[in-house]
C-alpha positions as a Markdown table, in Angstrom:
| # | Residue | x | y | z |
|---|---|---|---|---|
| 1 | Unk | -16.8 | 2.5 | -22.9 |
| 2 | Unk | -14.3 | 2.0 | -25.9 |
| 3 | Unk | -12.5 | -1.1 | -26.6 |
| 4 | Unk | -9.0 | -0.6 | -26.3 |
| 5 | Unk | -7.8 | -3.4 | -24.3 |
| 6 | Unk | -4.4 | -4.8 | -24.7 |
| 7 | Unk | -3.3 | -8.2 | -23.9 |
| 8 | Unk | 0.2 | -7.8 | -21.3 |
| 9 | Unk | 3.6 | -10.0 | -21.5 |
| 10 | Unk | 3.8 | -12.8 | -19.0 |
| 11 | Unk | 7.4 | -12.3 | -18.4 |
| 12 | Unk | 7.5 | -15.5 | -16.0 |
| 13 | Unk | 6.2 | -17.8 | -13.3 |
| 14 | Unk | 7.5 | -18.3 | -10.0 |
| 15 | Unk | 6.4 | -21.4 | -7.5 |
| 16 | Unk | 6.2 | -19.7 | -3.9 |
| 17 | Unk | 4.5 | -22.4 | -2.3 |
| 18 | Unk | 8.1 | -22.9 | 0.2 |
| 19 | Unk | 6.5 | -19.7 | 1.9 |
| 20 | Unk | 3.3 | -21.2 | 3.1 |
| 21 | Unk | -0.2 | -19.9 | 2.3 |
| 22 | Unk | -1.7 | -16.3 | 2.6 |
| 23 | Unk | 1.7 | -14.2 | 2.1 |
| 24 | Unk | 1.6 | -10.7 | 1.2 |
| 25 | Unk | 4.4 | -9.7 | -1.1 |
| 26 | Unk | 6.9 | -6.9 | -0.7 |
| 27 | Unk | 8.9 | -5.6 | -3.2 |
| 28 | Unk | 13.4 | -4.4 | -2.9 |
| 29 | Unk | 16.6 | -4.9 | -4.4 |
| 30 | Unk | 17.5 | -6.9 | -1.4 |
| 31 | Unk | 20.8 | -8.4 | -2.3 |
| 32 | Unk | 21.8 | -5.1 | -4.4 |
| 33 | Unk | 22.1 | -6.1 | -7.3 |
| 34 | Unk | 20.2 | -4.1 | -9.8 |
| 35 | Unk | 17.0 | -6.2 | -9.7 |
| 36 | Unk | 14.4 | -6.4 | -7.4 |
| 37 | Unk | 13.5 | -9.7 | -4.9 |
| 38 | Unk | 10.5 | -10.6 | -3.6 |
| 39 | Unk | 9.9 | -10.9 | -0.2 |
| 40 | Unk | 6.8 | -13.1 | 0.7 |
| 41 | Unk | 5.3 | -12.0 | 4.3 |
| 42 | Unk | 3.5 | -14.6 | 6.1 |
| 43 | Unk | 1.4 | -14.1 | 9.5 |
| 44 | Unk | 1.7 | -15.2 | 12.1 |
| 45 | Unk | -0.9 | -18.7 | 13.3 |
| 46 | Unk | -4.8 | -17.6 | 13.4 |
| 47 | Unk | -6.2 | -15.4 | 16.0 |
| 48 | Unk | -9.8 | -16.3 | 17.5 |
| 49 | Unk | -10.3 | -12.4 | 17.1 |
| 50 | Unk | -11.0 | -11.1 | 13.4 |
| 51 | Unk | -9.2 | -7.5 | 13.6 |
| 52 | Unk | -6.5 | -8.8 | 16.4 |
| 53 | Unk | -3.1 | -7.1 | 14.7 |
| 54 | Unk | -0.8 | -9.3 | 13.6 |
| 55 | Unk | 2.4 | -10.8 | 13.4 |
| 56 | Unk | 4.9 | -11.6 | 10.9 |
| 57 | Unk | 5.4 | -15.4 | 11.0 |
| 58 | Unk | 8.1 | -16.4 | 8.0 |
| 59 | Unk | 9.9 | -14.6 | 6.0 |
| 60 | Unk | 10.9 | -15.9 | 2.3 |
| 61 | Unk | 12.4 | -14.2 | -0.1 |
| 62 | Unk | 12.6 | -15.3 | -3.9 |
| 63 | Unk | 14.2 | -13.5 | -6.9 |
| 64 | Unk | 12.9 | -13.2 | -10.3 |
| 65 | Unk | 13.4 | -16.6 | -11.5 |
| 66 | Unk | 12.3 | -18.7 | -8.5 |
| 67 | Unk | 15.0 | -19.1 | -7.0 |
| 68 | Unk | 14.5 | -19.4 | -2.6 |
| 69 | Unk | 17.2 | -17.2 | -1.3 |
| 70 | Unk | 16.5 | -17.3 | 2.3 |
| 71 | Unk | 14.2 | -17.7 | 4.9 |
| 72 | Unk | 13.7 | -16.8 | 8.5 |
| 73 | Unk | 10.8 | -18.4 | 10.4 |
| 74 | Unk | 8.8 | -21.7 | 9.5 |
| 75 | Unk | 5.4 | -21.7 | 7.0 |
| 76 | Unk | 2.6 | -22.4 | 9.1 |
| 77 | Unk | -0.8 | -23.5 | 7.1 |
| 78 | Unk | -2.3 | -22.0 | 9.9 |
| 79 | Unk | -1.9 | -18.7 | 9.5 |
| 80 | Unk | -3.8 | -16.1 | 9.5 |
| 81 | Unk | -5.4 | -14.1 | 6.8 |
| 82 | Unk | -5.3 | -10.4 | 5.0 |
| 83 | Unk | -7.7 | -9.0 | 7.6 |
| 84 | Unk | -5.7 | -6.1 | 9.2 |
| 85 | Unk | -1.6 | -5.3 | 7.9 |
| 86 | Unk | 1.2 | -7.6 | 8.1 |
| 87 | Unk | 3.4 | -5.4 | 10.7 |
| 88 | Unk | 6.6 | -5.4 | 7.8 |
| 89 | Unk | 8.4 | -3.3 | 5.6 |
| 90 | Unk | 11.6 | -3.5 | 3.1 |
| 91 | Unk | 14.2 | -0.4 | 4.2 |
| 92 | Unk | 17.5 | 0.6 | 4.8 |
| 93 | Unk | 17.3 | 1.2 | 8.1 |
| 94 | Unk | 20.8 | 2.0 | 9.0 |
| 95 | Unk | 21.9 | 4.1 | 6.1 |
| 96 | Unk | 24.4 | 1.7 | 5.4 |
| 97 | Unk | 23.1 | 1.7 | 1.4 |
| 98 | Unk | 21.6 | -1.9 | 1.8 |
| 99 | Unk | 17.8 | -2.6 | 2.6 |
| 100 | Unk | 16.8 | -4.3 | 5.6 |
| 101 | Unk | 13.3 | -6.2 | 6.1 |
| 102 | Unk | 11.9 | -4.5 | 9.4 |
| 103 | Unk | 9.1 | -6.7 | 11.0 |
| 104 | Unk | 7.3 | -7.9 | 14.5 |
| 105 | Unk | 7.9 | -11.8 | 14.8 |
| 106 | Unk | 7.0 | -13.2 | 18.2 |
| 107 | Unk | 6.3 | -9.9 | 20.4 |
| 108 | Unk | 9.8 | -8.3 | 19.0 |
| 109 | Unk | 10.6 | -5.8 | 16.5 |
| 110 | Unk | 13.4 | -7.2 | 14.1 |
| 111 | Unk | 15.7 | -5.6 | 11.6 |
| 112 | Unk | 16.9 | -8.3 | 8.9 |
| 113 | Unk | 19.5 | -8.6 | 6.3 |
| 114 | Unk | 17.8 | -7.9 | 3.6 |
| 115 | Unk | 20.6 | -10.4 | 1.3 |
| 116 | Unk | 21.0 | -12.9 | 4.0 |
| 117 | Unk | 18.1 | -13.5 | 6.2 |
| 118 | Unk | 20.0 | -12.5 | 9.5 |
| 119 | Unk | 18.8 | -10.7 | 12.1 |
| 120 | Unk | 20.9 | -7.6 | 12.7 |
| 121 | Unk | 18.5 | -6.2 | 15.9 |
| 122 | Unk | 15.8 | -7.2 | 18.2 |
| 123 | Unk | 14.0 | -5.0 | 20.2 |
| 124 | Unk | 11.1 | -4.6 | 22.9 |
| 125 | Unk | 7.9 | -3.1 | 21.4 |
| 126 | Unk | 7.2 | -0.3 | 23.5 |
| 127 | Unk | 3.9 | -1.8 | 23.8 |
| 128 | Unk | 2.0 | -5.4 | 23.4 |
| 129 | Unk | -0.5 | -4.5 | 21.1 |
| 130 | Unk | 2.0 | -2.3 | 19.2 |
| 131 | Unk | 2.1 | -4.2 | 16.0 |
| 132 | Unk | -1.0 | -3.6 | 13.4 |
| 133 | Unk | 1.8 | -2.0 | 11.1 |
| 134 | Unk | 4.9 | -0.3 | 10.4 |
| 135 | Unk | 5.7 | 2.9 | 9.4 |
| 136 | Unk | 9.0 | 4.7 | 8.2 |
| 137 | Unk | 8.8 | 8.4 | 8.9 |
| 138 | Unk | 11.2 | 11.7 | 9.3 |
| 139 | Unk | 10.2 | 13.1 | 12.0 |
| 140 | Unk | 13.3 | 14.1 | 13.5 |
| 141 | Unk | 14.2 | 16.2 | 10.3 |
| 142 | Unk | 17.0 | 14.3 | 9.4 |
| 143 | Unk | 18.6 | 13.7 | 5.8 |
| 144 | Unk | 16.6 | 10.7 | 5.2 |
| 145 | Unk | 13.6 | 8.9 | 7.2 |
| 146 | Unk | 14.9 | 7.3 | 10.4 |
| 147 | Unk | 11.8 | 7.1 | 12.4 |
| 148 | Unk | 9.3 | 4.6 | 13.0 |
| 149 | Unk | 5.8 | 4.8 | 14.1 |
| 150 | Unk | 4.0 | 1.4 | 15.0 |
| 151 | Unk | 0.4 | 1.4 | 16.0 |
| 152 | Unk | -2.7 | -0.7 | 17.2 |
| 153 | Unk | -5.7 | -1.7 | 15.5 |
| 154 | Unk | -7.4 | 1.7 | 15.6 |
| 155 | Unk | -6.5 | 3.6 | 18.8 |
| 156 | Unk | -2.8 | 4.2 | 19.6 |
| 157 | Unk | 0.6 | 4.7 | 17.7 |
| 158 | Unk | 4.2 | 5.3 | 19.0 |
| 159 | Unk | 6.8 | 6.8 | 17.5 |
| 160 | Unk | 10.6 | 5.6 | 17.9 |
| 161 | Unk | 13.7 | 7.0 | 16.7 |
| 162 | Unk | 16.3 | 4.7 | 14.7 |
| 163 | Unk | 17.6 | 3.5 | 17.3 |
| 164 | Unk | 13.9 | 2.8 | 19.1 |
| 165 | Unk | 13.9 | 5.2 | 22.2 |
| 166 | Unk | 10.0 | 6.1 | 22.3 |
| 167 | Unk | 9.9 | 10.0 | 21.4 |
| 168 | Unk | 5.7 | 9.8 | 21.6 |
| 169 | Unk | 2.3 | 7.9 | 21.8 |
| 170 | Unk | -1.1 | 9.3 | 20.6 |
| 171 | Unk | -4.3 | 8.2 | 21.3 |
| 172 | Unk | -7.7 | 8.9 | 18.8 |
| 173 | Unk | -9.0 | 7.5 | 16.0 |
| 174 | Unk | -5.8 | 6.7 | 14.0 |
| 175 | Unk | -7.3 | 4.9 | 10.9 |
| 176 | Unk | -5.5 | 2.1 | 9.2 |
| 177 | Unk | -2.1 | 3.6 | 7.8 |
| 178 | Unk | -1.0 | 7.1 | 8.9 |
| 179 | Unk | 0.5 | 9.0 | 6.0 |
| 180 | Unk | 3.4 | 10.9 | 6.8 |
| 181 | Unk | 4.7 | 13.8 | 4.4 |
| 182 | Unk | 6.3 | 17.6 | 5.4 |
| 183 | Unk | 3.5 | 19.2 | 4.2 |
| 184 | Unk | 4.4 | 22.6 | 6.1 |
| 185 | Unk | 7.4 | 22.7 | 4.6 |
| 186 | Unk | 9.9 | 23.2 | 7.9 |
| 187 | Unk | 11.8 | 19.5 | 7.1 |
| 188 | Unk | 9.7 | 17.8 | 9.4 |
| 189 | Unk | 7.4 | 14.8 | 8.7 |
| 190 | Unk | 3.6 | 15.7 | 9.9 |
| 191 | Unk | 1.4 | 12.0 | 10.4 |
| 192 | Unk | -2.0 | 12.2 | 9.3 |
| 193 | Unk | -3.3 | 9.9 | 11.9 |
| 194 | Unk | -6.6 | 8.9 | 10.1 |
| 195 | Unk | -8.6 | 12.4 | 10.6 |
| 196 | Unk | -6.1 | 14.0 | 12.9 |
| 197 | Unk | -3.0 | 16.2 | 11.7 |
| 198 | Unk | 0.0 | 15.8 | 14.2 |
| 199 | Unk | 2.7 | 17.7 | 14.0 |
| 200 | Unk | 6.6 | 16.4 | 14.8 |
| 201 | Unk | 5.8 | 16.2 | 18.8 |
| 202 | Unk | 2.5 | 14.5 | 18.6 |
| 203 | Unk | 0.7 | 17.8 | 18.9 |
| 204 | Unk | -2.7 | 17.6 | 17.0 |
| 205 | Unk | -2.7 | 20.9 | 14.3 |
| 206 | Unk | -6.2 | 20.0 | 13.4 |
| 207 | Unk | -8.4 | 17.5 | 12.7 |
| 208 | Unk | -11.3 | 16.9 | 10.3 |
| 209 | Unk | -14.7 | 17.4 | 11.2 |
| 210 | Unk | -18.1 | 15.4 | 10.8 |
| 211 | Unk | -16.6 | 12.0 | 10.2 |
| 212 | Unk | -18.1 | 8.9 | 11.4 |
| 213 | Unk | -15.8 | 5.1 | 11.5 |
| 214 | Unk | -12.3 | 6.0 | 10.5 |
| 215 | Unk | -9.9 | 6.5 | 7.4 |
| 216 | Unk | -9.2 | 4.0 | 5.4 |
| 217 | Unk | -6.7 | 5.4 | 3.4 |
| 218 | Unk | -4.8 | 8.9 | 3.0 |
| 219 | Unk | -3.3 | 10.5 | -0.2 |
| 220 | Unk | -1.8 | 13.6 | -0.9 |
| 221 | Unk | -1.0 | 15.7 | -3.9 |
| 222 | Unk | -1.9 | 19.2 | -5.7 |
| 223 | Unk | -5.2 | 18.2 | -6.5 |
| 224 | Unk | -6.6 | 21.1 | -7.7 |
| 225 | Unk | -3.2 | 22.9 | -9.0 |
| 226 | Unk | -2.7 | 25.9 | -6.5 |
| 227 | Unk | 1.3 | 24.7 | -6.1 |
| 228 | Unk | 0.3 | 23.0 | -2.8 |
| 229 | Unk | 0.2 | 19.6 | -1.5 |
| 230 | Unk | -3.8 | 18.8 | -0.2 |
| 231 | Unk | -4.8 | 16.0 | 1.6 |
| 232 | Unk | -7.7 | 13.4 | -0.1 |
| 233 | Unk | -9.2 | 10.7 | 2.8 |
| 234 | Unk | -11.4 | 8.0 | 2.0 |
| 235 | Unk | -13.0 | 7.0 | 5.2 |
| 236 | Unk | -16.9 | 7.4 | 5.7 |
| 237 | Unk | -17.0 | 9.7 | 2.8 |
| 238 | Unk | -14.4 | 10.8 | 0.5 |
| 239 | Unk | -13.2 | 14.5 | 2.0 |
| 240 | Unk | -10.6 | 16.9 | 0.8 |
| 241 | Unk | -8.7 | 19.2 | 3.3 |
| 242 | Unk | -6.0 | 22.1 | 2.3 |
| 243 | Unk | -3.1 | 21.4 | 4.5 |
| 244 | Unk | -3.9 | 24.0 | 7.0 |
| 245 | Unk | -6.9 | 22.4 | 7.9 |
| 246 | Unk | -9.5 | 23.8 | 5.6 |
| 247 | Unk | -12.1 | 21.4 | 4.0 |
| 248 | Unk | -11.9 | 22.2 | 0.6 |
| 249 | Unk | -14.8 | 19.9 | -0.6 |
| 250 | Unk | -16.4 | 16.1 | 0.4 |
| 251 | Unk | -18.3 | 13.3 | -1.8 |
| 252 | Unk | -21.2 | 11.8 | -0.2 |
| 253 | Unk | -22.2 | 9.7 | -3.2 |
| 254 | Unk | -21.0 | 6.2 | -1.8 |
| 255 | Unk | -22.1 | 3.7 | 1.1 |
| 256 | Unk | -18.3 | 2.9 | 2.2 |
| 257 | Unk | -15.6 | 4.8 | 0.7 |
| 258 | Unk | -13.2 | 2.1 | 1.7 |
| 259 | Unk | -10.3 | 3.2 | -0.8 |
| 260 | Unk | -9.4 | 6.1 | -2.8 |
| 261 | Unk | -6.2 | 6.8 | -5.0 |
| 262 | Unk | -5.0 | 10.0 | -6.6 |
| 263 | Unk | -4.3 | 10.4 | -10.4 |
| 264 | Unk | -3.8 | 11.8 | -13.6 |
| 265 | Unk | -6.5 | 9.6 | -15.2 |
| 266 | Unk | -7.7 | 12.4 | -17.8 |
| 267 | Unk | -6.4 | 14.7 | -20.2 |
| 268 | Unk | -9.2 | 16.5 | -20.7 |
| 269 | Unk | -9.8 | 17.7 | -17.0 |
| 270 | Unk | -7.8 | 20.2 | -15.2 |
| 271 | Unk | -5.4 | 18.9 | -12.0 |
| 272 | Unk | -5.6 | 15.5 | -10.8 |
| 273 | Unk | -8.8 | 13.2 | -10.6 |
| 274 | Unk | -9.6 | 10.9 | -7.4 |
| 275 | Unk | -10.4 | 7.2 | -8.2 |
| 276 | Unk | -12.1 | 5.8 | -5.3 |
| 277 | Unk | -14.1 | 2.8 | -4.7 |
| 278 | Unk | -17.1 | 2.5 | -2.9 |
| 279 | Unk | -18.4 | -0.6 | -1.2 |
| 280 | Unk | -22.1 | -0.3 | -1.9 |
| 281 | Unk | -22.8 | -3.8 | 0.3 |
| 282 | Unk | -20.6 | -4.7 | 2.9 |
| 283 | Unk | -19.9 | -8.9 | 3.0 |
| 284 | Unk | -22.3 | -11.6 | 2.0 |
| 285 | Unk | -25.3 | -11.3 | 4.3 |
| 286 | Unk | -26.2 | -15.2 | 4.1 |
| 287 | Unk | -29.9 | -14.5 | 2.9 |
| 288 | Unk | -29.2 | -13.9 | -0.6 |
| 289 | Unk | -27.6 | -10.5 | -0.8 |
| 290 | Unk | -24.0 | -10.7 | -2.0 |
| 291 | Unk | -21.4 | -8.3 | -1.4 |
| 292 | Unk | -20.7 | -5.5 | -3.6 |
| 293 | Unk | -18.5 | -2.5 | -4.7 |
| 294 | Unk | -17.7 | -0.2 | -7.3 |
| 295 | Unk | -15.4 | 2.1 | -8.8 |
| 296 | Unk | -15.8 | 5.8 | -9.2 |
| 297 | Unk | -14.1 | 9.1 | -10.3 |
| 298 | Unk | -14.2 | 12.6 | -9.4 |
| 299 | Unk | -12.9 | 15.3 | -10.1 |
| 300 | Unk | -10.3 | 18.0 | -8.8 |
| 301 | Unk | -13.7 | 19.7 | -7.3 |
| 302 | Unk | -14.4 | 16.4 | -5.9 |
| 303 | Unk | -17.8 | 16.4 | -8.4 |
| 304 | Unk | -18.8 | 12.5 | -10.1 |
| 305 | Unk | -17.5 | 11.9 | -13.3 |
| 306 | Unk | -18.6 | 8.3 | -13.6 |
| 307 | Unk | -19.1 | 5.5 | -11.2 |
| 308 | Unk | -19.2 | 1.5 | -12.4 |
| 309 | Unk | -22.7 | -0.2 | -12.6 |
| 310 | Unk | -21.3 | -3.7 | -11.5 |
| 311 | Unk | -23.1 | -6.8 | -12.8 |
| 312 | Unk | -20.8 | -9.0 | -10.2 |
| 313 | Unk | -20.9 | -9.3 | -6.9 |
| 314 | Unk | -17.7 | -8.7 | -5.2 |
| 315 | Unk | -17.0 | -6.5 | -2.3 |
| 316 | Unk | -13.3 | -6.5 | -1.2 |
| 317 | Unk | -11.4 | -4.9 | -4.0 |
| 318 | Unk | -8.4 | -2.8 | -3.7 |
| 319 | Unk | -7.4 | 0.2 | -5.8 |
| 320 | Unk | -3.8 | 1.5 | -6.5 |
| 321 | Unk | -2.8 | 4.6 | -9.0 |
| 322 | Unk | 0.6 | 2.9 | -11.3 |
| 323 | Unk | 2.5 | 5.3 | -13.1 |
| 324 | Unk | 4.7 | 4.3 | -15.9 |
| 325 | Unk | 2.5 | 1.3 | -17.1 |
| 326 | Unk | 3.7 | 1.8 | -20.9 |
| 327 | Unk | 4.8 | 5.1 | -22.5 |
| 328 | Unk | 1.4 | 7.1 | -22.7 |
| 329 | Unk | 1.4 | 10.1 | -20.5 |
| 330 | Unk | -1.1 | 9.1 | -18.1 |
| 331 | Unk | -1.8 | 7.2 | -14.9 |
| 332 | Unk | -4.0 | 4.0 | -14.9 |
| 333 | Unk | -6.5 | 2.5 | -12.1 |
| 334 | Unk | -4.9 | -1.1 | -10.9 |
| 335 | Unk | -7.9 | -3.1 | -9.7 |
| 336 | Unk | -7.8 | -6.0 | -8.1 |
| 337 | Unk | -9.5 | -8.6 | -5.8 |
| 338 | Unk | -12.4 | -8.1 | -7.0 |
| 339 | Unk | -14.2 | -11.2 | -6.8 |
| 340 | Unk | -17.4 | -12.7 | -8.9 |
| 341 | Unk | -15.0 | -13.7 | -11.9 |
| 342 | Unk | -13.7 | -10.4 | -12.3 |
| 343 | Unk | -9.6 | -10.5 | -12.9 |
| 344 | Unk | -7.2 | -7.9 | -11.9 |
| 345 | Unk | -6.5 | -5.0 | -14.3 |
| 346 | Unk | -5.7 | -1.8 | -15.4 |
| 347 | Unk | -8.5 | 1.0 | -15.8 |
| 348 | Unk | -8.2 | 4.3 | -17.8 |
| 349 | Unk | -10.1 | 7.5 | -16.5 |
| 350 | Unk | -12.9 | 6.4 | -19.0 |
| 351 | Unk | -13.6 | 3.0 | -17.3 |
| 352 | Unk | -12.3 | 1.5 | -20.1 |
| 353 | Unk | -10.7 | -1.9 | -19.2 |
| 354 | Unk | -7.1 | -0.9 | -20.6 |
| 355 | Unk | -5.3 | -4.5 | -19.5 |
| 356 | Unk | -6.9 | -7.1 | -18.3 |
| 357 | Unk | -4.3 | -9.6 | -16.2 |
| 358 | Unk | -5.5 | -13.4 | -17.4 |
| 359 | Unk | -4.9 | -14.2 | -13.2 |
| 360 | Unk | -6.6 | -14.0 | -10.3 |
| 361 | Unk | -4.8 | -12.9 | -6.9 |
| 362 | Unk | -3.3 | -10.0 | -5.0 |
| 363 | Unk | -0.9 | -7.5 | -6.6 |
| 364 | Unk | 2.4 | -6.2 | -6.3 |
| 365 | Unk | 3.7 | -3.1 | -8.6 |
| 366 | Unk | 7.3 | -2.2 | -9.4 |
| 367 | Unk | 10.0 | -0.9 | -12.1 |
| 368 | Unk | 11.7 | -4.4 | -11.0 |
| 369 | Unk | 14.4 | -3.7 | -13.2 |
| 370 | Unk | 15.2 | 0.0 | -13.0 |
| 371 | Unk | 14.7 | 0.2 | -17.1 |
| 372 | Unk | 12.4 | 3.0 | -16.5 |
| 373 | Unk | 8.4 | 0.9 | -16.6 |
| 374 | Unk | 6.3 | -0.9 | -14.3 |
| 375 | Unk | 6.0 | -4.1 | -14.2 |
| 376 | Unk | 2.5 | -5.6 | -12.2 |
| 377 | Unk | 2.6 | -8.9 | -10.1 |
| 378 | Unk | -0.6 | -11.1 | -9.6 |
| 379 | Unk | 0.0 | -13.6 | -7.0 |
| 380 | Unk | -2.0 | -16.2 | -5.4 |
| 381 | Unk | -1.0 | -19.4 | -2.4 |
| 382 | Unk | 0.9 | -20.8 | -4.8 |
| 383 | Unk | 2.2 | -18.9 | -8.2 |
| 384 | Unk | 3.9 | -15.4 | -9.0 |
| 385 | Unk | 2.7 | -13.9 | -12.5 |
| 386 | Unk | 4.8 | -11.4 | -13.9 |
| 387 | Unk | 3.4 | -9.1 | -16.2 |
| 388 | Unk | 5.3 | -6.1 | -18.4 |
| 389 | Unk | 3.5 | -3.7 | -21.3 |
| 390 | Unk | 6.4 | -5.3 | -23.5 |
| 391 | Unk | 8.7 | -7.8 | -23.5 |
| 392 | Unk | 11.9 | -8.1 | -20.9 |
| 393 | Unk | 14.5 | -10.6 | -19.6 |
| 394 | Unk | 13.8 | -11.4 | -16.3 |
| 395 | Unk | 17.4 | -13.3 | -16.2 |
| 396 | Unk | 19.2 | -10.6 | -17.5 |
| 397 | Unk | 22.6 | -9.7 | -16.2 |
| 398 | Unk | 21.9 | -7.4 | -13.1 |
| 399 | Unk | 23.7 | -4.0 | -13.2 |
| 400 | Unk | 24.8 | -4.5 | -9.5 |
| 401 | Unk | 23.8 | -0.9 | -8.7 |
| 402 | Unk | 21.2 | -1.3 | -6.3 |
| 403 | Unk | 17.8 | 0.0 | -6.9 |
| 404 | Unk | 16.1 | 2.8 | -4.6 |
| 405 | Unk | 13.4 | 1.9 | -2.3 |
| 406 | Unk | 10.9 | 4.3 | -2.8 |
| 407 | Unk | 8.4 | 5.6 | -0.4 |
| 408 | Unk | 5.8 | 3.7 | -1.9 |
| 409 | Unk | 7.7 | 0.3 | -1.6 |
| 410 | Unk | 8.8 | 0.9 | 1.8 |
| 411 | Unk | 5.1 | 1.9 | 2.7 |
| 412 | Unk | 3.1 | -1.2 | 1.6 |
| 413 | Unk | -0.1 | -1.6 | 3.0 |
| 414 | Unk | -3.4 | -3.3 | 2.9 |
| 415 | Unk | -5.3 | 0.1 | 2.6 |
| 416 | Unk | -3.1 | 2.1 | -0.1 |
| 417 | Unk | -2.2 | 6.0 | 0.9 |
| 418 | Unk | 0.1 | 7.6 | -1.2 |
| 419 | Unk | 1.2 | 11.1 | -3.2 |
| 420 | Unk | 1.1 | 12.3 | -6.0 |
| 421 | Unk | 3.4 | 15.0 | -6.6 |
């Protein structure tokens, strides 16, 4: 490992603490004007059952500076905790050009203002467990995503139209977050329903094979350079499929492979590498044995190129890829919530510790200011750290062109999926 670490720019604080504890943060320009807000998600009151699905149970949203812009719902510090998806998502829904917050509160699906707080439309879920999470998809083949599929813990989803007229339901072993992509090519979306390939109707086109539990996360990309699009899951093992079904390779090499997160993390290795992270002991056991977990890369081939030796314990991190960190040419490995003193940060394809964020919490990644870099957000009950590769004004005059709402924002998720292309 080389020592090339670089000490980020706290661009600012922000007190959230008006949105009550155990928020998850999602990311929009919701007023339009050129910058991004922060809209804090919190659940609904505790559930005697771990895995129940949740609820959304306040809504805050905050700009840059701090300042409380609206809020629908009341803080509870009751409420539950990141054990399963909050069921919300930042969108514009009705193609008016202004993003909505969609999101279950009390047993109905709401589309909100995403400047004022208001709700704009309330509707039946088409079922009552039907709210483990929320996602947009296309596939009606429209211009622009208009669907939405919501799903239960780990055995059904349904998908509604935009105006939420139920066009399906599936049953199997759905995983935690469905990715949806056209990977066929006909201008419909396909849902990768944890190991299960639907098509546009809900018909399965294949599925994988040999796979115990369930997916944990989905990512596509042209892995291996061939000009097409192939599917990576992280789910007992760490599998690659070709997206007519063929298994193309798998990685047996770790206990859990909980998450996984596509990459171009190397220069000196052909296509894109696979960061993944492997929980090697699930949860502290009470007699001793901590929790732990580990990072790991493979290759386009889907051999080991390294995997951490962790002195810590710490068993619940999460892995995203970020793009557009600073102005090198390559992707880094955000890390965070990793536990035994370890703080989030920013690994290179080495497993060199790149940037190191002096905070501990949950993270949040955006170009927050459409200037063309990322800026990362470590955030705990109480604070909002914002941290750049170089210095910006947070305060700056906003453009008052709104920002797009990328797939990645408007797919936020506990268990990362995502593409690479």
């Amino acid at each position: 490992m080389v020592d090339n670490q670089r000490e980020p720019y706290l661009l600012g604080k922000v007190d959230i603490r008006a949105a009550g504890p155990r928020c998850k943060m999602l990311l929009g320009d919701l007023n339009g004007d050129g910058r991004m807000e922060m809209l804090m998600v919190q659940p609904g009151k505790r559930k005697d059952v771990r895995y129940i699905p949740h609820q959304t149970g306040c809504l805050t949203a905050f700009d840059l500076e701090g300042n409380l812009l609206w809020q629908l719902g009341t803080p509870s510090e009751d409420a539950g905790g990141p054990g399963a998806d909050y069921p919300a998502q930042i969108y514009d829904w009705d193609g008016d050009g202004r993003l909505e917050a969609l999101c279950v509160m009390e047993d109905k699906l709401l589309v909100v203002d995403g400047a004022s707080g208001r709700i704009k439309r309330s509707h039946a879920l088409p079922d009552p467990e039907a709210h483990d999470c929320i996602i947009i998809a296309n596939v009606s083949g429209k211009e622009r995503p208009g669907d939405l599929i919501l799903k239960d813990r780990y055995r059904r989803l349904w998908v509604m139209d935009n105006d939420f007229n139920l066009l399906w339901k599936h049953e199997g072993n759905v995983g935690h977050f469905p990715w949806v992509y056209d990977w066929n090519g006909d201008g419909f979306d396909e849902v990768m329903a944890g190991y299960d390939l639907l098509d546009r109707r809900g018909k399965v086109l294949w599925s994988c094979r040999d796979l115990d539990d369930h997916a944990d996360c989905v990512w596509t990309g042209d892995v291996n350079g061939d000009g097409e699009p192939e599917i990576v899951v992280g789910g007992s093992v760490t599998v690659m499929y070709g997206r007519s079904g063929k298994e193309l390779w798998r990685y047996e090499g770790s206990v859990e492979s909980q998450h996984v997160a596509l990459g171009k993390f190397r220069d000196d290795l052909p296509g894109l590498q696979i960061a993944g992270l492997d929980r090697l002991v699930r949860e502290d056991t009470g007699s001793g044995r901590k929790g732990k977990d580990a990072l790991f890369l493979l290759d386009a081939e889907g051999k080991e190129i390294w995997k951490e030796n962790r002195a810590t314990s710490g068993w619940l991190t999460i892995i995203e890829t970020i793009r557009g960190w600073d102005d090198g040419p390559l992707d880094y490995i955000l890390a965070y919530r990793r536990g035994g003193g370890v703080f989030p940060a920013l690994y290179d394809g080495h497993m060199n510790v790149v940037v190191q964020f002096p905070a501990e919490g949950y993270a949040a990644h955006a170009d927050l200011l459409g200037a063309g870099s990322e800026q990362v957000i470590i955030y705990d009950h109480e604070t909002v750290s914002i941290f750049s590769s170089r210095k910006k004004d947070l305060a700056r005059s906003a453009s008052g062109r709104p920002l797009k709402q990328t797939k990645r924002l408007y797919s936020s998720t506990l268990y990362p999926g995502g593409e690479w292309l």
